[in-house]
C-alpha positions in Angstrom: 65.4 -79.8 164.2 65.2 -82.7 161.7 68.1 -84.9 161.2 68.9 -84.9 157.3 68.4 -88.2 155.6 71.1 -90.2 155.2 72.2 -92.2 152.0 75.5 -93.9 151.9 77.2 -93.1 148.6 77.4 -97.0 147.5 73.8 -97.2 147.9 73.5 -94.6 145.8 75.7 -95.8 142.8 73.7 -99.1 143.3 70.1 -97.3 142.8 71.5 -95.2 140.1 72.7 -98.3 138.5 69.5 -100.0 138.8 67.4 -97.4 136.9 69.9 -97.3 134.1 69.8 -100.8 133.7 66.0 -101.0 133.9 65.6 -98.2 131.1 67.9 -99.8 128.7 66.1 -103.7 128.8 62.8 -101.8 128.3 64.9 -101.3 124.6 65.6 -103.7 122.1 68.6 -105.5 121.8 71.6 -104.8 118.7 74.0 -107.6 118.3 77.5 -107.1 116.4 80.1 -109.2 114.8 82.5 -109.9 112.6 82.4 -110.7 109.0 84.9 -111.8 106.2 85.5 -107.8 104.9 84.0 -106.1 108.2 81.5 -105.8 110.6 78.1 -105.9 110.7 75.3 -105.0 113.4 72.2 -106.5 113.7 69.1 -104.5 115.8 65.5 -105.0 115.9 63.9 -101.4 115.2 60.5 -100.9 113.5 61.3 -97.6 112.8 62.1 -96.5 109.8 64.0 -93.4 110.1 64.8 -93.1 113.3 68.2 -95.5 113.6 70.3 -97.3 116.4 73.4 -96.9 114.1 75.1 -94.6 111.7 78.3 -93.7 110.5 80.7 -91.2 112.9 84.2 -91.2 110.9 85.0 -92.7 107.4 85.8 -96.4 109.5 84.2 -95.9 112.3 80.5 -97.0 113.0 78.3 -95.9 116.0 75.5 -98.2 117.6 73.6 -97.9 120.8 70.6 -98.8 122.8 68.7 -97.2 125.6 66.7 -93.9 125.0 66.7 -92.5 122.0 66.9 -89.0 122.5 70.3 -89.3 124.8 71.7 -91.9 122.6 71.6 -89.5 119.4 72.6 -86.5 121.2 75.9 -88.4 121.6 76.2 -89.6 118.5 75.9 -86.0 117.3 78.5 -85.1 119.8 80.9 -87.9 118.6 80.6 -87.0 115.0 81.4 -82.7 115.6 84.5 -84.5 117.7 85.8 -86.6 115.0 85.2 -83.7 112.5 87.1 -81.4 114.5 90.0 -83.5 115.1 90.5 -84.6 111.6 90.3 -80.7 110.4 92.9 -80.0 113.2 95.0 -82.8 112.5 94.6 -85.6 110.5 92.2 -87.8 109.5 93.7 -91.0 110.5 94.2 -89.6 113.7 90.3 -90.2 114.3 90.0 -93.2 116.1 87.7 -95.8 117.2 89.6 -95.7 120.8 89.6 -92.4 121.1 85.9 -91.6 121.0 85.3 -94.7 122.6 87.4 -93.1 125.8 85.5 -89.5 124.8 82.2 -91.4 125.4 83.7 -93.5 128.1 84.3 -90.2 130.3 81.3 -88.3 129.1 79.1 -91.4 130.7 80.8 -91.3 133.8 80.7 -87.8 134.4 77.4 -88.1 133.9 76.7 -91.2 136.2 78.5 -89.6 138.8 76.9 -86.1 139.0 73.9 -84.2 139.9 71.2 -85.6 137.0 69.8 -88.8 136.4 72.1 -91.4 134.8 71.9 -92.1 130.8 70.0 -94.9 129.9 72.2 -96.3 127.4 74.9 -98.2 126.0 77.2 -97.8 123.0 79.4 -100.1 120.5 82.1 -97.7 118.8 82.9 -100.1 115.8 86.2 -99.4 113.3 87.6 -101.6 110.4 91.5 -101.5 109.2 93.2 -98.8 107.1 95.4 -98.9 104.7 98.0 -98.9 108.0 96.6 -102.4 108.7 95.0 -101.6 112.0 93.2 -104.6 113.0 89.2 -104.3 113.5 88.2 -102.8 116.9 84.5 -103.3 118.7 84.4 -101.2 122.0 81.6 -101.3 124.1 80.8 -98.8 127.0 78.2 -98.9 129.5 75.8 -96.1 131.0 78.4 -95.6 133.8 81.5 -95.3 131.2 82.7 -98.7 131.8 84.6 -99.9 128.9 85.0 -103.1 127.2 87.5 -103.8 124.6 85.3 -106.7 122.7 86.7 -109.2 120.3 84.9 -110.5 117.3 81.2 -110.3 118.5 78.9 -108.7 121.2 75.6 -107.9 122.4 74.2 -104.8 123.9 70.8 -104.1 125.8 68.5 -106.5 127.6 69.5 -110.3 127.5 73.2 -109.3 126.8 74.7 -111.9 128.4 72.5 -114.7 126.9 72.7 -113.4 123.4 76.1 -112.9 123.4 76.7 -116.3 124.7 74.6 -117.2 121.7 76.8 -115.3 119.6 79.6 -117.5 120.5 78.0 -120.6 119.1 77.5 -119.3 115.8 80.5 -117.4 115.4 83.2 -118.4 113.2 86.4 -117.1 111.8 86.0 -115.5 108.0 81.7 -115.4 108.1 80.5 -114.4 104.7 78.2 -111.2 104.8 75.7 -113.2 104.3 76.1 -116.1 107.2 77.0 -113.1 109.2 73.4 -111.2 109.1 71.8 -114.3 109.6 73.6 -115.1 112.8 72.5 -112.1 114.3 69.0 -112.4 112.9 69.3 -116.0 114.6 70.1 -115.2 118.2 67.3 -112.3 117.8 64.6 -114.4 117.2 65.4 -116.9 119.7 65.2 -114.5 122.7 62.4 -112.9 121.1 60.9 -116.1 121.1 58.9 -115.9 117.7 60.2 -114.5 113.7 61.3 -111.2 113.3 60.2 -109.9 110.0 62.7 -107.9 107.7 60.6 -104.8 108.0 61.8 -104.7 111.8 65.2 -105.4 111.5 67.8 -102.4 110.8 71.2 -104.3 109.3 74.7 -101.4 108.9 77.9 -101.9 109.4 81.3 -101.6 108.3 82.7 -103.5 104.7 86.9 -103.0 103.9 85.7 -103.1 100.3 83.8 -100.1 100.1 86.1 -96.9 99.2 86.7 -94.2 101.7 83.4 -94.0 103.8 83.5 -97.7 104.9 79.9 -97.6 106.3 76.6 -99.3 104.5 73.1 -99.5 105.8 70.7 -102.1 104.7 67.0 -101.6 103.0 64.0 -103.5 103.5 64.2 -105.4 100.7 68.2 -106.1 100.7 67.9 -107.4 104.5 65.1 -109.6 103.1 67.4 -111.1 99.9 70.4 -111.5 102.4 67.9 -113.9 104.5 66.6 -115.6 101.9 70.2 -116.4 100.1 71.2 -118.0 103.4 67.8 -120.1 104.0 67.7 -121.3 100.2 
């Protein structure tokens, strides 16, 4: 009779670890961080219509990195949440923390059971109410680790180096403007040559827009928010 193989369960929560972790640095980094009235996030993606980040809630912003087609199926999932909950209750009772946790034990469930492991990681992004919440940036990884960031972050391959990056540039009360070309900074540097406007996708969150506090960049206005910082 053969003798099954044997696998000892923290060898495999280190292999499944691995291959999520090698899927999502095949991706392009997204960086995040705080501006005067918001928060804006910065991704390479040459793609036109197919996008890293979108709105989920009226203040709360979605971005991710990894495979495409698992990272949109939960953003569809967190927006039918959010709209649910704010039908059934109220709409300021849709919050950045709680989808964050929703995602946070979705991941896990999923990194613990049967299939193979997402290859992705999320920022759940939300700017103050008229309550005077302050700004929240929570990152969760393709295990449903979760982060509670403060004032910048970077997801996907290089991480660590870029958000160390991010640190030097940061400051308190960025302009929009000084903001976007932080991120495109850091970019550039680990990509290790100039990343052109048409390949950069540029959304966030701005306090000063009304209700629906989420904007997305075109072409041409990521371009113009370059150049006003370089001139």
């Amino acid at each position: 009779m053969a003798v099954p193989f044997y696998v000892s369960p923290e060898q495999v929560m280190k292999d499944r670890a691995e291959y999520a972790r090698k899927g999502i640095a095949r991706g392009r980094t997204l960086v995040a961080l705080e501006f005067e009235h918001g928060i804006v996030f910065v991704g390479e993606n040459p793609s036109r219509s197919l996008y890293k980040t979108s709105e989920i809630y009226d203040r709360i912003a979605y971005a991710a990195v990894g495979k495409y087609n698992e990272f949109e199926s939960l953003r569809v999932a967190g927006i039918r949440l959010a709209d649910v909950k704010g039908y059934q209750y109220g709409r300021t009772d849709v919050t950045a923390k709680s989808l964050a946790n929703a995602y946070s034990q979705a991941l896990g469930g999923i990194f613990m059971g049967d299939s193979k492991p997402f290859e992705v990681e999320l920022l759940i992004a939300e700017v103050p109410d008229a309550d005077g919440r302050s700004r929240e940036l929570y990152h969760i990884l393709y295990d449903g680790s979760i982060v509670d960031e403060q004032h910048y972050v970077a997801i996907g391959g290089q991480a660590e180096d870029l958000t160390t990056a991010l640190g030097e540039r940061f400051e308190e009360g960025l302009s929009f403007e000084r903001a976007v070309a932080a991120g495109v900074g850091v970019l550039t540097g680990a990509a290790e040559r100039e990343v052109p406007a048409s390949d950069l996708e540029v959304s966030g969150l701005d306090t000063r827009r009304q209700r629906r506090q989420f904007f997305r960049l075109t072409e041409g206005e990521v371009a113009a928010t370059i150049g006003a910082t370089a001139s």
